[in-house]
C-alpha positions as a printed NumPy array, in Angstrom:
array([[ 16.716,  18.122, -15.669],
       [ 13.722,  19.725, -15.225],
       [ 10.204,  18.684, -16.802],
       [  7.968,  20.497, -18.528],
       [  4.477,  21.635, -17.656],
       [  3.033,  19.627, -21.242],
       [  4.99 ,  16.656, -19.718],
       [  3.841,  16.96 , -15.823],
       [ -0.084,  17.077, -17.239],
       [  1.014,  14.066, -19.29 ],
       [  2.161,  12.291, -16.556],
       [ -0.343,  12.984, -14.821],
       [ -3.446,  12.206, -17.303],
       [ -1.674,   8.705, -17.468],
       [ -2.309,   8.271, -13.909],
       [  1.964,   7.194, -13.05 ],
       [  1.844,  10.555, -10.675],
       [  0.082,  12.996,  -9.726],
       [  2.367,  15.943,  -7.847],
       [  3.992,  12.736,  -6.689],
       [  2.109,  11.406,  -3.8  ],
       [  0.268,   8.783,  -5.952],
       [  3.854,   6.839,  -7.174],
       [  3.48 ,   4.56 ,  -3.85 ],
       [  0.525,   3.346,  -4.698],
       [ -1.591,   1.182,  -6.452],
       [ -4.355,   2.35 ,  -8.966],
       [ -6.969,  -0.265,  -6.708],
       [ -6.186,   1.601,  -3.54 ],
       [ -5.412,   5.035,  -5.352],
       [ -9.581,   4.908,  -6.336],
       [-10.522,   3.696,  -3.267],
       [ -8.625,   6.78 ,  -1.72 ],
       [-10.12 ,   9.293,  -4.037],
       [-13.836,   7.907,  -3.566],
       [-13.569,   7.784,   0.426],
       [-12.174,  11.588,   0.703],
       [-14.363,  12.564,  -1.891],
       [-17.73 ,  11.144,  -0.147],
       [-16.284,  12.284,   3.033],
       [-16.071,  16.258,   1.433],
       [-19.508,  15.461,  -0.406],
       [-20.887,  14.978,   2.742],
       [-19.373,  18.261,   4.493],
       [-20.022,  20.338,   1.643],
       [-23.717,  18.922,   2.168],
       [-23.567,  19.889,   6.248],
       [-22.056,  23.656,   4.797],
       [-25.219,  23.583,   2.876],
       [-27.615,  22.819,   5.632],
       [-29.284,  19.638,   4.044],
       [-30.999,  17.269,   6.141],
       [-29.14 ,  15.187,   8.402],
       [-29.996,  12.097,   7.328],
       [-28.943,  12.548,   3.869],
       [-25.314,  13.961,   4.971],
       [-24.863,  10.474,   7.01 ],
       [-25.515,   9.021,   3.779],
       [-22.664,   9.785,   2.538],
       [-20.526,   9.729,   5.532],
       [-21.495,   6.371,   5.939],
       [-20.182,   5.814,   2.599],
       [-16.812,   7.324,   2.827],
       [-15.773,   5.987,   6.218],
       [-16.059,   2.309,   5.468],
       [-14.13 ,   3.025,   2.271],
       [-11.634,   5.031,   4.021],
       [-10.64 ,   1.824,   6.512],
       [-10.999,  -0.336,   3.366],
       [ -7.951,   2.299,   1.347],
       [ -5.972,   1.799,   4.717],
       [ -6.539,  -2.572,   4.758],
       [ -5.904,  -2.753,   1.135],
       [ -2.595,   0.314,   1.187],
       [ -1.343,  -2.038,   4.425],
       [ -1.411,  -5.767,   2.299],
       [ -0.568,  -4.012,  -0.963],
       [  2.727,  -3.312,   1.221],
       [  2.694,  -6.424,   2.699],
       [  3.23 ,  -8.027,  -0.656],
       [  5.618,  -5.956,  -2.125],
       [  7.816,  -6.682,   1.055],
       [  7.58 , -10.383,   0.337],
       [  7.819, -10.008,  -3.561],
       [ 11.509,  -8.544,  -2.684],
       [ 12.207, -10.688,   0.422],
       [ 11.703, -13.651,  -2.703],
       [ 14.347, -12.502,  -5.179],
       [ 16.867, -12.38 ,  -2.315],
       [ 19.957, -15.273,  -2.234],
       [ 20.184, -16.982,   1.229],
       [ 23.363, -17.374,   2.443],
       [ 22.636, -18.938,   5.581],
       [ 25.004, -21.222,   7.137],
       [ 22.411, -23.143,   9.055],
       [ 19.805, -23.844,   6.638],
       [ 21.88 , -23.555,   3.309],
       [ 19.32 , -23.127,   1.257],
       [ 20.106, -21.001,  -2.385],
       [ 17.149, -18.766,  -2.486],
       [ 14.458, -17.138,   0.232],
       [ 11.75 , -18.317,  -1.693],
       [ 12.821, -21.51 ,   0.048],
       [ 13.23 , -20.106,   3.138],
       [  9.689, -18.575,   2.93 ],
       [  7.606, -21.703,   2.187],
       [  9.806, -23.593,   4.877],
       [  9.458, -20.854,   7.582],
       [ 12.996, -20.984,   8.594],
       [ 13.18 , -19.622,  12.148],
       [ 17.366, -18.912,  11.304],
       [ 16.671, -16.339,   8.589],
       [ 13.195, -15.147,   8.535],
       [ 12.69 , -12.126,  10.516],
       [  9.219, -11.958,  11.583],
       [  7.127,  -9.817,  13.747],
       [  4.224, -11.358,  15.227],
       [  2.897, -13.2  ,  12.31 ],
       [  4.26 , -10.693,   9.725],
       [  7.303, -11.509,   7.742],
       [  9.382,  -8.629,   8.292],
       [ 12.447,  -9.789,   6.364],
       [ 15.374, -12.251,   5.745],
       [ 18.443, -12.2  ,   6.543],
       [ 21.303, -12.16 ,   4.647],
       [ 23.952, -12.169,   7.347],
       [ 26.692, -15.288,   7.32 ],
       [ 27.605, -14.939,  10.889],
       [ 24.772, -15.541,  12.641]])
């Protein structure tokens, strides 16, 4: 079914999607987008305009440091919802036999924890390992 235009500018006053690249994430690292990109254009529209240098590095140095900050904060917001659904999981390992990955998490179970590095990755569900 398709929406209507009324209900797309609804949507998107309430701030649950806006043309749809917004639904992933967050409304912390959704502002922290917006403010980078916008500094970041303040300060080319400022370089367009011929203003002084040092005001235009004002504002890049502004919107850089936010920009890496909207990348940290997207990259643990994911982080977390990976181990939010890694914790409602059963575990039906054979080896530890524990009855939930909560379990598995807090224990660090080397049989069903995948990890990379120091990231949990996932857990595994597999019997036959």
């Amino acid at each position: 079914m398709k929406k209507s235009y009324c209900h797309l500018i609804k949507e998107s006053l309430s701030g649950s999607c806006i043309r749809g690249w917004c639904r992933w994430m967050d409304p912390t690292t959704r502002w922290i987008s917006i403010l980078g990109i916008a500094a970041l254009c303040f300060g080319l529209a400022l370089f367009v305009l011929r203003v002084p240098v040092r005001t235009i590095l004002i504002f890049f140095a502004i919107g850089v440091p936010l920009i890496i900050l909207w990348l940290y904060a997207d990259e643990k917001s994911k982080q977390q919802k990976r181990i939010n659904k890694i914790i409602k999981q059963r575990c039906i390992c054979s080896i530890c036999k524990h009855e939930q990955a909560k379990v598995c998490l807090d224990q660090k179970c080397a049989c069903c924890i995948m990890m990379k590095g120091s990231d949990i990755m996932g857990h595994s569900i597999n019997p036959l390992q």
